[in-house]
KOLFITI-773035 format. One record per residue: residue in one letter; x, y, z of N, C-alpha, C in turn. Coordinates in nm, 2 decimals. Example, Ala and Ser with C-alpha at 12.3 -4.5 7.8 and 13.67 -1.06 7.14 Angstrom:
<A <1.32 -0.57 0.78> <1.23 -0.45 0.78> <1.32 -0.33 0.78>>
<S <1.28 -0.22 0.71> <1.37 -0.11 0.71> <1.29 0.00 0.79>>
***
This chain:
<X <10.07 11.81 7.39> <9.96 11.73 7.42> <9.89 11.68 7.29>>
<X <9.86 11.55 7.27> <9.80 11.54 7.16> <9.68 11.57 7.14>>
<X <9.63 11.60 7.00> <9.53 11.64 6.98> <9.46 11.51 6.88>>
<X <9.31 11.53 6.90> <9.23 11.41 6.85> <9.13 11.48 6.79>>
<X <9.02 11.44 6.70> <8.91 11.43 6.67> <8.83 11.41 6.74>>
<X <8.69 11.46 6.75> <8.60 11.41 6.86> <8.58 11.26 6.79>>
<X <8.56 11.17 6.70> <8.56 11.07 6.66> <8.67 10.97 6.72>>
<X <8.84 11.06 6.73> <8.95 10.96 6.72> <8.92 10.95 6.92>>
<X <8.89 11.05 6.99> <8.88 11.05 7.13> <8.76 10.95 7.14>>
<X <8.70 10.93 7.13> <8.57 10.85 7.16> <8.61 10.74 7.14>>
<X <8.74 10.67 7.08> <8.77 10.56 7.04> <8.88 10.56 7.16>>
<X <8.93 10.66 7.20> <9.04 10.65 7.32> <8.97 10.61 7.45>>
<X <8.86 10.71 7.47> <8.77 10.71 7.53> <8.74 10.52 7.60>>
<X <8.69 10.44 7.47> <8.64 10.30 7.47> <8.76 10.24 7.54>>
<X <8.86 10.27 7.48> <9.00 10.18 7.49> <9.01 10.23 7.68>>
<X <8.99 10.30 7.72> <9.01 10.34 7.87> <8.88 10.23 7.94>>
<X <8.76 10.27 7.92> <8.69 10.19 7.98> <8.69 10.09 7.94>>
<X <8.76 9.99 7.81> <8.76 9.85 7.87> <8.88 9.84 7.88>>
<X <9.01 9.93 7.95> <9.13 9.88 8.05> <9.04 9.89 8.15>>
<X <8.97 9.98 8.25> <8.93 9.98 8.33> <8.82 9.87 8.40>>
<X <8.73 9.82 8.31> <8.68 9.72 8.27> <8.75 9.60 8.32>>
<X <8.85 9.52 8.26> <8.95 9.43 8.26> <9.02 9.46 8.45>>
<X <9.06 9.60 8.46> <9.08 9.59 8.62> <8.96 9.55 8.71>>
<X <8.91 9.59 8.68> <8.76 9.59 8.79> <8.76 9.41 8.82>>
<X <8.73 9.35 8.68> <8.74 9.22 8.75> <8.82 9.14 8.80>>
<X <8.95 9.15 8.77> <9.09 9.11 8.82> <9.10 9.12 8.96>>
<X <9.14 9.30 8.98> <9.14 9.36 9.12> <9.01 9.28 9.17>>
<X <8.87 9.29 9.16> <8.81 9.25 9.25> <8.78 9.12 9.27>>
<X <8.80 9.02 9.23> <8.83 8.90 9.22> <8.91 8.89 9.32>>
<X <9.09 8.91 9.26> <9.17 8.92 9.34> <9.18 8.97 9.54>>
<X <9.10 9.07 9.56> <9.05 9.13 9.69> <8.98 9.05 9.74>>
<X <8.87 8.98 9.70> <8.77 8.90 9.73> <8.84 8.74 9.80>>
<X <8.94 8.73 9.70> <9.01 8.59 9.75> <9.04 8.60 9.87>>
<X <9.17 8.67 9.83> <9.25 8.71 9.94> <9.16 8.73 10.07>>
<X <9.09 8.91 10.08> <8.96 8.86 10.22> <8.89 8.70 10.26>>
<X <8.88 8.67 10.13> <8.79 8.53 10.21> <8.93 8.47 10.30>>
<X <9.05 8.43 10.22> <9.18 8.35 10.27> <9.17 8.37 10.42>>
<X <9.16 8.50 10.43> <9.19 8.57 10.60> <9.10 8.66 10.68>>
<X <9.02 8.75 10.63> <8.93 8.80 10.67> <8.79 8.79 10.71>>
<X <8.78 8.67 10.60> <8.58 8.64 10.62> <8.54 8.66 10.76>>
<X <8.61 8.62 10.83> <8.58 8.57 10.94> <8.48 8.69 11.05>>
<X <8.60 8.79 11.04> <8.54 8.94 11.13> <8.44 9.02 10.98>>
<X <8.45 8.98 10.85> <8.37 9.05 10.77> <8.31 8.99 10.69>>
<X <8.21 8.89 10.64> <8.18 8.79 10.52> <8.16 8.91 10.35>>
<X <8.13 9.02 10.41> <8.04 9.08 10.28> <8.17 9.20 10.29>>
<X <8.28 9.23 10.23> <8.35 9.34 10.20> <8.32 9.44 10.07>>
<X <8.35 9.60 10.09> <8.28 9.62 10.00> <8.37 9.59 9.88>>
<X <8.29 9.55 9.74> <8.37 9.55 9.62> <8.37 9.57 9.55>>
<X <8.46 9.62 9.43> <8.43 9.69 9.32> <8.38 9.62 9.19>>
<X <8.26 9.73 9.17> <8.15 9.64 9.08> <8.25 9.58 8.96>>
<X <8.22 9.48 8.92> <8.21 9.44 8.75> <8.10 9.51 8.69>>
<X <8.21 9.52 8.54> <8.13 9.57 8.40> <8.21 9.53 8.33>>
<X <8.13 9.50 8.17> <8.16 9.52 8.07> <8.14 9.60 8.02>>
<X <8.18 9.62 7.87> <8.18 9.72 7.75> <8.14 9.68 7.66>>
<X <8.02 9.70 7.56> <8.02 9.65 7.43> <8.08 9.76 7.30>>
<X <8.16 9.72 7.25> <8.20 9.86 7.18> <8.15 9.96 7.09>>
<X <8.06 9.88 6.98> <7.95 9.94 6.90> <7.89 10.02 6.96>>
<X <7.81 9.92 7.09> <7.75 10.00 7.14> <7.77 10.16 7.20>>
<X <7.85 10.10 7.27> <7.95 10.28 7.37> <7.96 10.40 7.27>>
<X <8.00 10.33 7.14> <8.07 10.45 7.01> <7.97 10.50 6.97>>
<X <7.84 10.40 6.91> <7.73 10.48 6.87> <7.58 10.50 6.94>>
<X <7.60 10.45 7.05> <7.46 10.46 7.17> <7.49 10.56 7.27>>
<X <7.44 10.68 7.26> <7.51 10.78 7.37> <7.44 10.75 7.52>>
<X <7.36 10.65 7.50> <7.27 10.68 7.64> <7.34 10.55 7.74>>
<X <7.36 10.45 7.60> <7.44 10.33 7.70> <7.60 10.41 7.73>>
<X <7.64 10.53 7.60> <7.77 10.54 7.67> <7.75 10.62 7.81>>
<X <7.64 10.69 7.87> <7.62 10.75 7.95> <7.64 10.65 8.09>>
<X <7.58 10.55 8.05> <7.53 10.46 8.14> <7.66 10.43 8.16>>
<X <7.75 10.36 8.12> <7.86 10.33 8.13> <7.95 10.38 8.24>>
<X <7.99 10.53 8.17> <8.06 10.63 8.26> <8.04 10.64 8.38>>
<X <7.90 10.64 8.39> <7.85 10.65 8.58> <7.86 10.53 8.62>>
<X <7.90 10.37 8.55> <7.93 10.30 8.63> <8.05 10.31 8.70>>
<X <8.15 10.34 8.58> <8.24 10.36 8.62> <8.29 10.43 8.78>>
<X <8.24 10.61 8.73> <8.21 10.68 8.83> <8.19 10.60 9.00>>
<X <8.13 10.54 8.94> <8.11 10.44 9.05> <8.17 10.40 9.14>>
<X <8.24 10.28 9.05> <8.36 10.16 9.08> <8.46 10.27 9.11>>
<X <8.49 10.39 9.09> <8.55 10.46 9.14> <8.56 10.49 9.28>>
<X <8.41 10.47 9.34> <8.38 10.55 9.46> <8.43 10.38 9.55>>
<X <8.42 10.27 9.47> <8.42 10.14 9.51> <8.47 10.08 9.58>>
<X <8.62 10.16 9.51> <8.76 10.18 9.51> <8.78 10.22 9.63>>
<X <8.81 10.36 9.64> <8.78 10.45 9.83> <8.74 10.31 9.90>>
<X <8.59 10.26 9.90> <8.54 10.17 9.99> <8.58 10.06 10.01>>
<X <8.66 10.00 9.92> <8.76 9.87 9.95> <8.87 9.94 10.05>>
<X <8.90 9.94 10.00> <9.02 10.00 10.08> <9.02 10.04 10.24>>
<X <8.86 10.15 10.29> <8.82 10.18 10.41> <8.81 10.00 10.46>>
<X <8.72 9.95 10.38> <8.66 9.83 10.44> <8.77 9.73 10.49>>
<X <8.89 9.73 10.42> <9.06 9.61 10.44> <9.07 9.70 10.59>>
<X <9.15 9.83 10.59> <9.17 9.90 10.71> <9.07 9.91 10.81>>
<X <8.97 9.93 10.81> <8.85 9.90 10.94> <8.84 9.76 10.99>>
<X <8.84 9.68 10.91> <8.85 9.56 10.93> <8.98 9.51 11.01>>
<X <9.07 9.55 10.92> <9.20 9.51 10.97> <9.26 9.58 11.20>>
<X <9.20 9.69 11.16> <9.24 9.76 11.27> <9.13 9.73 11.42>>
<X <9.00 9.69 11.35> <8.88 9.73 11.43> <8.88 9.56 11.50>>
<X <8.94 9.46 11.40> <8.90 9.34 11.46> <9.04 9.24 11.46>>
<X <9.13 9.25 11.34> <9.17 9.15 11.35> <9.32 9.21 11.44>>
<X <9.35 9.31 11.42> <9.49 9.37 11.47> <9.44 9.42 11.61>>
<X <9.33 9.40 11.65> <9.27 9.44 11.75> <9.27 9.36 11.90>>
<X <9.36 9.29 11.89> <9.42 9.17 11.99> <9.33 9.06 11.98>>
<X <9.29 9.07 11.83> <9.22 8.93 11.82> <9.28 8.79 11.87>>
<X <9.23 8.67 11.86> <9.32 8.56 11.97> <9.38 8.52 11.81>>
<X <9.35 8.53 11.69> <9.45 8.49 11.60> <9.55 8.59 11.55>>
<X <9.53 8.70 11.61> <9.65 8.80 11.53> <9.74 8.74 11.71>>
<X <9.68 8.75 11.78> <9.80 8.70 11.91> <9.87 8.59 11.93>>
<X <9.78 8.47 11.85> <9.83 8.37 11.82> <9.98 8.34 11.71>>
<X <9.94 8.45 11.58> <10.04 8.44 11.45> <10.14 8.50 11.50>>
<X <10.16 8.63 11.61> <10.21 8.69 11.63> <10.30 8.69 11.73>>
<X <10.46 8.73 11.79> <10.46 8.78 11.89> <10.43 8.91 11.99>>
<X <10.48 8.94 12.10> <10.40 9.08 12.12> <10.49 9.20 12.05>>
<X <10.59 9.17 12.06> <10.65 9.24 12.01> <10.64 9.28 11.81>>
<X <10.58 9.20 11.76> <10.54 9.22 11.67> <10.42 9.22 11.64>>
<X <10.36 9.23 11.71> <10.22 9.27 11.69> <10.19 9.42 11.73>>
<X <10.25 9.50 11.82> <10.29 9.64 11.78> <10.37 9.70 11.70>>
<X <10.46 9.65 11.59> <10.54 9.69 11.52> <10.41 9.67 11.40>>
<X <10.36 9.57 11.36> <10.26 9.51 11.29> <10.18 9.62 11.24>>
<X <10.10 9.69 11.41> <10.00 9.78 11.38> <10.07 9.91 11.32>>
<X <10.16 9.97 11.33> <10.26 10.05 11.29> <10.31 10.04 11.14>>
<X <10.36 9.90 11.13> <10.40 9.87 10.95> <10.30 9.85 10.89>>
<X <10.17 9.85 10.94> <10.08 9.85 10.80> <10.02 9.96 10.76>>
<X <10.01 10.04 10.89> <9.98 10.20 10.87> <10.06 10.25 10.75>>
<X <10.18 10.25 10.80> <10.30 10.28 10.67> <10.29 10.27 10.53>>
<X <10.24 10.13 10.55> <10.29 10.05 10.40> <10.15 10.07 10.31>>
<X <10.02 10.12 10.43> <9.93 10.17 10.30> <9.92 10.33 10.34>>
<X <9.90 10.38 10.40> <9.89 10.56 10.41> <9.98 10.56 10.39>>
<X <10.12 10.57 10.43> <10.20 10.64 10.41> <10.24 10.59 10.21>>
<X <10.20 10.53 10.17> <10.18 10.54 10.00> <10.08 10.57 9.92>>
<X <9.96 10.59 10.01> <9.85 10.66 9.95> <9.84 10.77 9.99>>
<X <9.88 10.92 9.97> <9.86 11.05 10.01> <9.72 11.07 10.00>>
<X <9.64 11.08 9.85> <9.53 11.15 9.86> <9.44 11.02 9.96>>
<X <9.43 10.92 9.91> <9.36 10.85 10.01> <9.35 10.84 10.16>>
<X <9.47 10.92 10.21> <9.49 10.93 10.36> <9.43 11.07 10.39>>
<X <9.40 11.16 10.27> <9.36 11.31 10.28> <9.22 11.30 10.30>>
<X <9.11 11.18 10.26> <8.98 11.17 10.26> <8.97 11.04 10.42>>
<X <9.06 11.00 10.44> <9.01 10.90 10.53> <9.11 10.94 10.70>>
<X <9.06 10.95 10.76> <9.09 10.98 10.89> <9.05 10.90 10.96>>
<X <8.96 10.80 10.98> <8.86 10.73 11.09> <8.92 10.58 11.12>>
<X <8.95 10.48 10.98> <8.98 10.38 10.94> <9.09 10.32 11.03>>
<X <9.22 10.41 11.05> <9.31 10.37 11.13> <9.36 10.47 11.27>>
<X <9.37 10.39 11.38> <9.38 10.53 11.48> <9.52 10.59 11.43>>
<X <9.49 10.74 11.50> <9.52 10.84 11.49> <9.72 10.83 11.50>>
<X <9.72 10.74 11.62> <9.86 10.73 11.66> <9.99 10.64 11.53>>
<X <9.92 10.59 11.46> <9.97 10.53 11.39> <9.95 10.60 11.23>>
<X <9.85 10.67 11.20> <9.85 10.72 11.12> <9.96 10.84 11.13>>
<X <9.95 10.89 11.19> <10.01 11.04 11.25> <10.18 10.95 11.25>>
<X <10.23 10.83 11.25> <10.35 10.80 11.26> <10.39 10.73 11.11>>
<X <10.30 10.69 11.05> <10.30 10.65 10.90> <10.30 10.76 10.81>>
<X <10.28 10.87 10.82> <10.29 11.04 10.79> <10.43 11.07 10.79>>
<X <10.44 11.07 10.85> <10.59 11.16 10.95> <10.73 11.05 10.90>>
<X <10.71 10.92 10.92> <10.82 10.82 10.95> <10.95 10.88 10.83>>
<X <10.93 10.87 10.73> <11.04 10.90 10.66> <11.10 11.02 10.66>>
<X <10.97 11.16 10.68> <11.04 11.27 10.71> <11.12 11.32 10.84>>
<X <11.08 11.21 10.94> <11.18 11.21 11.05> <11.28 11.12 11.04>>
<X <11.29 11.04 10.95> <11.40 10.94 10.91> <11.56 11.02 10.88>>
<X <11.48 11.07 10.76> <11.56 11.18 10.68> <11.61 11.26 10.74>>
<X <11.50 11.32 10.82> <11.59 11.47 10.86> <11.61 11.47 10.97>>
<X <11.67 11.33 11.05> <11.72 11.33 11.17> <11.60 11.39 11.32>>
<X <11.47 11.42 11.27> <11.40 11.43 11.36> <11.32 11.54 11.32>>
<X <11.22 11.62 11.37> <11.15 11.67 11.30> <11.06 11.76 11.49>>
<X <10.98 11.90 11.44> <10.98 11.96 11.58> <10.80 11.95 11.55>>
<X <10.75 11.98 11.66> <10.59 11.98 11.68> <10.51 12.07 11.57>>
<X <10.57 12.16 11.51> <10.55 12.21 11.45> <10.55 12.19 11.30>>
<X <10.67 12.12 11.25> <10.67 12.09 11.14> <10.58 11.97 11.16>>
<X <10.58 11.92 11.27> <10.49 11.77 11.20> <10.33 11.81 11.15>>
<X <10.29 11.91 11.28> <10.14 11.96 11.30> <10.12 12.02 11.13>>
<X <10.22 12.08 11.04> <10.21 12.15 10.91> <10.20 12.01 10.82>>
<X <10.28 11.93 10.86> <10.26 11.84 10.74> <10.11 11.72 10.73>>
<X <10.12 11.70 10.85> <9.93 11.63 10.88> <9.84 11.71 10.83>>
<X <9.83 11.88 10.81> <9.73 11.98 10.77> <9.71 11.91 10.58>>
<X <9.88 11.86 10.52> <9.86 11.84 10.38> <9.76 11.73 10.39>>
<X <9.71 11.67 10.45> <9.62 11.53 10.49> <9.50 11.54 10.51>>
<X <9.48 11.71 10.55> <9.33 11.75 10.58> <9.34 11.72 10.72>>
<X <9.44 11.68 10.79> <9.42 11.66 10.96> <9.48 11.80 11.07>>
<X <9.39 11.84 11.08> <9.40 11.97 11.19> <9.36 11.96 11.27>>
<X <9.47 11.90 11.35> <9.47 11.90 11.51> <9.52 12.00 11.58>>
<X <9.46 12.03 11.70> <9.49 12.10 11.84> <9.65 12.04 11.85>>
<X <9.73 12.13 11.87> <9.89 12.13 11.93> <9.86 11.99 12.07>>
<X <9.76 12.08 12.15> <9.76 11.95 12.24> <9.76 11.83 12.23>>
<X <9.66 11.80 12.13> <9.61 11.66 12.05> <9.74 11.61 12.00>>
<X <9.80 11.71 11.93> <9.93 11.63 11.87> <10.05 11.57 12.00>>
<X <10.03 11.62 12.07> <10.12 11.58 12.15> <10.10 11.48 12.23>>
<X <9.98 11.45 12.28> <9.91 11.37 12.31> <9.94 11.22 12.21>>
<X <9.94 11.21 12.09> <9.95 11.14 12.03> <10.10 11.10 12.04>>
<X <10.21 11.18 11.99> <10.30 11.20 12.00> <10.38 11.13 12.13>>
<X <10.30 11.17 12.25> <10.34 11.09 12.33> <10.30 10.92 12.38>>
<X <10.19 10.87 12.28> <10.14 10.75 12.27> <10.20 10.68 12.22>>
<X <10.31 10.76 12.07> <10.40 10.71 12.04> <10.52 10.69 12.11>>
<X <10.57 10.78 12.17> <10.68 10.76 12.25> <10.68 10.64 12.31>>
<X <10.56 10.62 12.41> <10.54 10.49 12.51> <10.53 10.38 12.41>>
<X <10.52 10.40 12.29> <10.53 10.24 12.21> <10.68 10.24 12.20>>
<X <10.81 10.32 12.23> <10.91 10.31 12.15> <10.96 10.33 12.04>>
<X <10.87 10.42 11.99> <10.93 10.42 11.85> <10.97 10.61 11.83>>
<X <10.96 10.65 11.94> <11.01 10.81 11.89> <11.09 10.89 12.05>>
<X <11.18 10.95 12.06> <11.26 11.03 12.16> <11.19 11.16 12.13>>
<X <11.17 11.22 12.27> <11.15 11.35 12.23> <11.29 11.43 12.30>>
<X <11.35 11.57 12.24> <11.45 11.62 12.30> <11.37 11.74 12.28>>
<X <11.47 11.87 12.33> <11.43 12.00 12.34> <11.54 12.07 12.28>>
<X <11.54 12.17 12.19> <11.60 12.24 12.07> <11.58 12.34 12.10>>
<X <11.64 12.46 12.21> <11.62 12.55 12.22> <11.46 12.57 12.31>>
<X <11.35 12.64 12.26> <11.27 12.62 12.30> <11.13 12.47 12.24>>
<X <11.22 12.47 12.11> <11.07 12.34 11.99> <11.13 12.22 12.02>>
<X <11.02 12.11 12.08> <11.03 11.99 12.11> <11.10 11.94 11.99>>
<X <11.18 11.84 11.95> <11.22 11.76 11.86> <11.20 11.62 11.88>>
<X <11.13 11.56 11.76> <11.10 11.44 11.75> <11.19 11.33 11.68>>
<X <11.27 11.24 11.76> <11.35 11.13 11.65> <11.33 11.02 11.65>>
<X <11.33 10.92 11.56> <11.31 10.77 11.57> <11.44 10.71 11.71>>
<X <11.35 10.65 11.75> <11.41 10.57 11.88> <11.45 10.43 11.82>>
<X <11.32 10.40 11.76> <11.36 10.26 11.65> <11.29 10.25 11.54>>
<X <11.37 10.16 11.43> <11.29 10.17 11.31> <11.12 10.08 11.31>>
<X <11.05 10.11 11.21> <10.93 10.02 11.21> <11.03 9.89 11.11>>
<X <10.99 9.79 11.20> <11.05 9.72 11.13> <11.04 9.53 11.20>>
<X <10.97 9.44 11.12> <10.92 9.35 11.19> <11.06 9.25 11.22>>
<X <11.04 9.13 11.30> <11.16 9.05 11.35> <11.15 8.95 11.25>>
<X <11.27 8.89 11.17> <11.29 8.75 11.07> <11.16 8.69 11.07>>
<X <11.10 8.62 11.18> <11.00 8.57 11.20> <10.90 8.60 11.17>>
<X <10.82 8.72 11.20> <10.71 8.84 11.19> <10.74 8.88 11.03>>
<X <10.84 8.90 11.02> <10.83 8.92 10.85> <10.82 8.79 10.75>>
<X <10.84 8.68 10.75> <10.79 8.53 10.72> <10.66 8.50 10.73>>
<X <10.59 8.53 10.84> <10.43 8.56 10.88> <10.39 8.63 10.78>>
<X <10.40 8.76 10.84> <10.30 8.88 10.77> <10.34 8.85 10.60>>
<X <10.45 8.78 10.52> <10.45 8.76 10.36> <10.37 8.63 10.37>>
<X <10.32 8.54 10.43> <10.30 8.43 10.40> <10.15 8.48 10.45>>
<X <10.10 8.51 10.54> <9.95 8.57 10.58> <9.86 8.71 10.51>>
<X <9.94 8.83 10.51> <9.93 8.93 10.47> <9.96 8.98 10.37>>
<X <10.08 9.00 10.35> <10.15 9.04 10.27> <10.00 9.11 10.11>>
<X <9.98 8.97 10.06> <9.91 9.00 9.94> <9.76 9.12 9.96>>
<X <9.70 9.12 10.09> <9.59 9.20 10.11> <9.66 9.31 10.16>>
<X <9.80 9.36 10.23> <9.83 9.48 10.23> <9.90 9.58 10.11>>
<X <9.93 9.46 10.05> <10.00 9.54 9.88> <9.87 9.55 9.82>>
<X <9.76 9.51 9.81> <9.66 9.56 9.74> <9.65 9.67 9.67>>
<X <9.58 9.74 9.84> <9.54 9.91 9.80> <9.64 9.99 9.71>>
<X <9.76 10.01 9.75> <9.88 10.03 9.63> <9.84 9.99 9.47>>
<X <9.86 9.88 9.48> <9.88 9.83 9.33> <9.73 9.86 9.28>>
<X <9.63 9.86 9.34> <9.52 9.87 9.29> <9.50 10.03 9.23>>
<X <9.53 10.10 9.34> <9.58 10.27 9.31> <9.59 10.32 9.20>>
<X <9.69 10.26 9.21> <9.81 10.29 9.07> <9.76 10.23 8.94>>
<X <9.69 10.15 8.94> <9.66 10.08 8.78> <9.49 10.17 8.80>>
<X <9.41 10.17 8.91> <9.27 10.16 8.83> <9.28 10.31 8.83>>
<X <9.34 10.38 8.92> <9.30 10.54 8.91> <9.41 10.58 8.82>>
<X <9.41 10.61 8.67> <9.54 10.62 8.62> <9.49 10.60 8.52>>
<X <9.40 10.74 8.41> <9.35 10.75 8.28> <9.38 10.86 8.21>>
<X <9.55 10.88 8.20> <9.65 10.95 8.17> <9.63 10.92 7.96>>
<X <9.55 10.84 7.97> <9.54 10.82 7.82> <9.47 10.94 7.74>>
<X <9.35 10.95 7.82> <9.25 11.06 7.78> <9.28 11.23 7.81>>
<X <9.42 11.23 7.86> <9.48 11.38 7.88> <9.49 11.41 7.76>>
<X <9.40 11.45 7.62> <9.44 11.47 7.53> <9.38 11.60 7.46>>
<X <9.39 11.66 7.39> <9.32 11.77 7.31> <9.20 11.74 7.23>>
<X <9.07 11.84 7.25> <8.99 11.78 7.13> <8.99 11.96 7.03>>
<X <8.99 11.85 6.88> <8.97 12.00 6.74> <8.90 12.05 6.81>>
<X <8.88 12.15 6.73> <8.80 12.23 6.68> <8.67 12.13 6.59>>
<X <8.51 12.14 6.61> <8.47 12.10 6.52> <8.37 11.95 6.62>>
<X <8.42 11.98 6.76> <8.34 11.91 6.83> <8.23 11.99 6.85>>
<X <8.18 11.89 6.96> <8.04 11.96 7.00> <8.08 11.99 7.18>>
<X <8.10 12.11 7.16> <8.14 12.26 7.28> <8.30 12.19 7.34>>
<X <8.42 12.19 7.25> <8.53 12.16 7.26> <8.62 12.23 7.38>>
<X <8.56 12.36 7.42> <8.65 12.39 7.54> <8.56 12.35 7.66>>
<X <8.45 12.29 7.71> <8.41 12.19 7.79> <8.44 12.11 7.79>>
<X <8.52 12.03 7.70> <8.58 11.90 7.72> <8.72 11.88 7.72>>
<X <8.76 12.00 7.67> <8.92 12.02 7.71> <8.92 12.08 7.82>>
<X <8.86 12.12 7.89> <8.85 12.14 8.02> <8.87 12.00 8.11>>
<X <8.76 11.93 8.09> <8.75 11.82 8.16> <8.88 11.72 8.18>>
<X <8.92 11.72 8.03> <9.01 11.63 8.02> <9.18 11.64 8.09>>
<X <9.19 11.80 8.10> <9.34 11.85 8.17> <9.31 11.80 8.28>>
<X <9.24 11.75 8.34> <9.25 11.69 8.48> <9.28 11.53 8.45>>
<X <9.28 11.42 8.36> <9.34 11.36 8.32> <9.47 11.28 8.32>>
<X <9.49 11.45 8.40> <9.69 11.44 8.36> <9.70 11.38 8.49>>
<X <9.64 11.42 8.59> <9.63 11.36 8.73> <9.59 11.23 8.77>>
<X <9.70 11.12 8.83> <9.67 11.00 8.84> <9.59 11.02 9.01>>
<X <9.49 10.97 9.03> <9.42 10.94 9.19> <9.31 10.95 9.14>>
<X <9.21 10.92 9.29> <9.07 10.88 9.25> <8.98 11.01 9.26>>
<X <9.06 11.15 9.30> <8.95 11.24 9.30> <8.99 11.32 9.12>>
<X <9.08 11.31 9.11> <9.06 11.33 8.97> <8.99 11.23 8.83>>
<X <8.97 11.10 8.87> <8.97 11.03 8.77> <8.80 11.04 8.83>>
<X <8.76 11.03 8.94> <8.60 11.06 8.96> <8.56 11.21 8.95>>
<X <8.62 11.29 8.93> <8.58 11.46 8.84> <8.59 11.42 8.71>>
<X <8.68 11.33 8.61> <8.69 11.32 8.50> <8.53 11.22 8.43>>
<X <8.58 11.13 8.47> <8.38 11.06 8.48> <8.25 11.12 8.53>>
<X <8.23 11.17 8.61> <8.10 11.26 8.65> <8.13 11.35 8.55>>
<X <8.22 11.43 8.50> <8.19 11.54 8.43> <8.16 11.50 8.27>>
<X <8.26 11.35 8.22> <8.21 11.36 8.04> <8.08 11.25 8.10>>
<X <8.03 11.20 8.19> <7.89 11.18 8.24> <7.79 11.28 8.20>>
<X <7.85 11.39 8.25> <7.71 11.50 8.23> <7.74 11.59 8.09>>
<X <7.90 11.56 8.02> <7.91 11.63 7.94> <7.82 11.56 7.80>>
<X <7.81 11.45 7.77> <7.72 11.38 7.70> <7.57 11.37 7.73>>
<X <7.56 11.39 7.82> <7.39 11.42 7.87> <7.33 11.55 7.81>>
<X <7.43 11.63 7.84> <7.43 11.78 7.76> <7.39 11.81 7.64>>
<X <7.48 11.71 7.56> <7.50 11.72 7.41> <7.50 11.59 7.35>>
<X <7.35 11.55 7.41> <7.28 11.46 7.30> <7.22 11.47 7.15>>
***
């Protein structure tokens, strides 16, 4: 791991918040478009992630504005999470909701594949995000955007393994509940159940997978507000820079080499522990 100076880190430090900085208005610009393009309609006000600047002087040698800074950040972190809820609530609660324009763009048959491939294409790529949010997308689709590849793979998958792998999600449901579900999926078509002895076995019946048509749509309508949350992920939560060592010769150096091994972790609950804590670790040691 490298090791820095409390001087050469404060300078790493700047170089992070104004990459982070430079995302904030891109990403939320970009979100904002896009929502207006197709969304305004069921939501005018989406939430979004604040803009900031950086002044650099300032940050390096003003501890109170660097304070101020961090907790904006902190923030725009939390911002992050709420974009994201707000595209999926939205998306599920109005527009995918047999609105007359998703029935319109759509056929029926792809408009339940639809609700299914977007589940997918953002939970099933965002783990920790799907570990804090439960509510945003129903259950039946979530629970199949979870699962889909591990029953891809392993030719099918039993009540049991599935119920252990939703627990990694923070979702602990009743055996009954899962089945229940389970069987909501069946009646869409998209899963067989067989019997293995005594454990139910679950297999894909059919793939999630939209028609020529439906896929020409959803890239030419969707496509750019469902790849969002992804790309957005990956670039804002992702301050792998500051995983670094501080001397000897700082002010309380194993408090902040503390903080910073978390660093090494790209997502938003690590990158908002890493901000709230050199937040209060400079408050400390003014």
């Amino acid at each position: 791991m490298t090791e820095l100076s409390e001087q050469e880190f404060l300078m790493k430090l700047y170089e992070v918040t104004r990459k982070l900085s430079g995302i904030s208005k891109t990403q939320s610009y970009r979100f904002k478009k896009e929502w207006d393009d197709f969304l305004k309609e069921y939501n005018p006000n989406p939430h979004l992630i604040r803009q900031f600047s950086v002044e650099k002087e300032k940050f390096l040698e003003d501890i109170s504005y660097r304070i101020q800074i961090l907790d904006t950040i902190r923030l725009s972190f939390d911002d992050g999470f709420h974009s994201i809820k707000s595209l999926l609530s939205t998306l599920y609660n109005h527009y995918l909701n047999d609105s007359p324009k998703f029935i319109k763009e759509f056929s029926d048959i792809d408009q339940l594949q639809l609700k299914y491939f977007i589940a997918k294409e953002i939970l099933g790529n965002l783990f920790q995000y799907n570990q804090l949010d439960h509510e945003s997308v129903p259950l039946k689709y979530n629970i199949l955007a979870r699962e889909y590849l591990m029953i891809k793979l392993q030719k099918g998958r039993s009540e049991k393994d599935i119920k252990t792998n939703l627990k990694k999600i923070n979702l602990d449901i009743t055996m009954t509940e899962l089945r229940k579900y389970l069987k909501n999926i069946i009646d869409d078509g998209f899963l067989n159940k067989t019997k293995k002895g005594k454990d139910s076995i679950y297999k894909l019946a059919k793939e999630i997978e939209l028609s020529d048509d439906g896929k020409k749509k959803f890239n030419q309508l969707l496509r750019p507000l469902v790849d969002w949350p992804t790309l957005f992920w990956r670039s804002y939560y992702n301050i792998r820079e500051i995983n670094v060592t501080i001397k000897e010769g700082a002010k309380n150096p194993e408090s902040l080499n503390k903080i910073l091994l978390k660093a090494a972790t790209q997502g938003y609950l690590a990158c908002h522990y890493v901000f709230e804590n050199l937040k209060k670790y400079y408050e400390e040691n003014q």
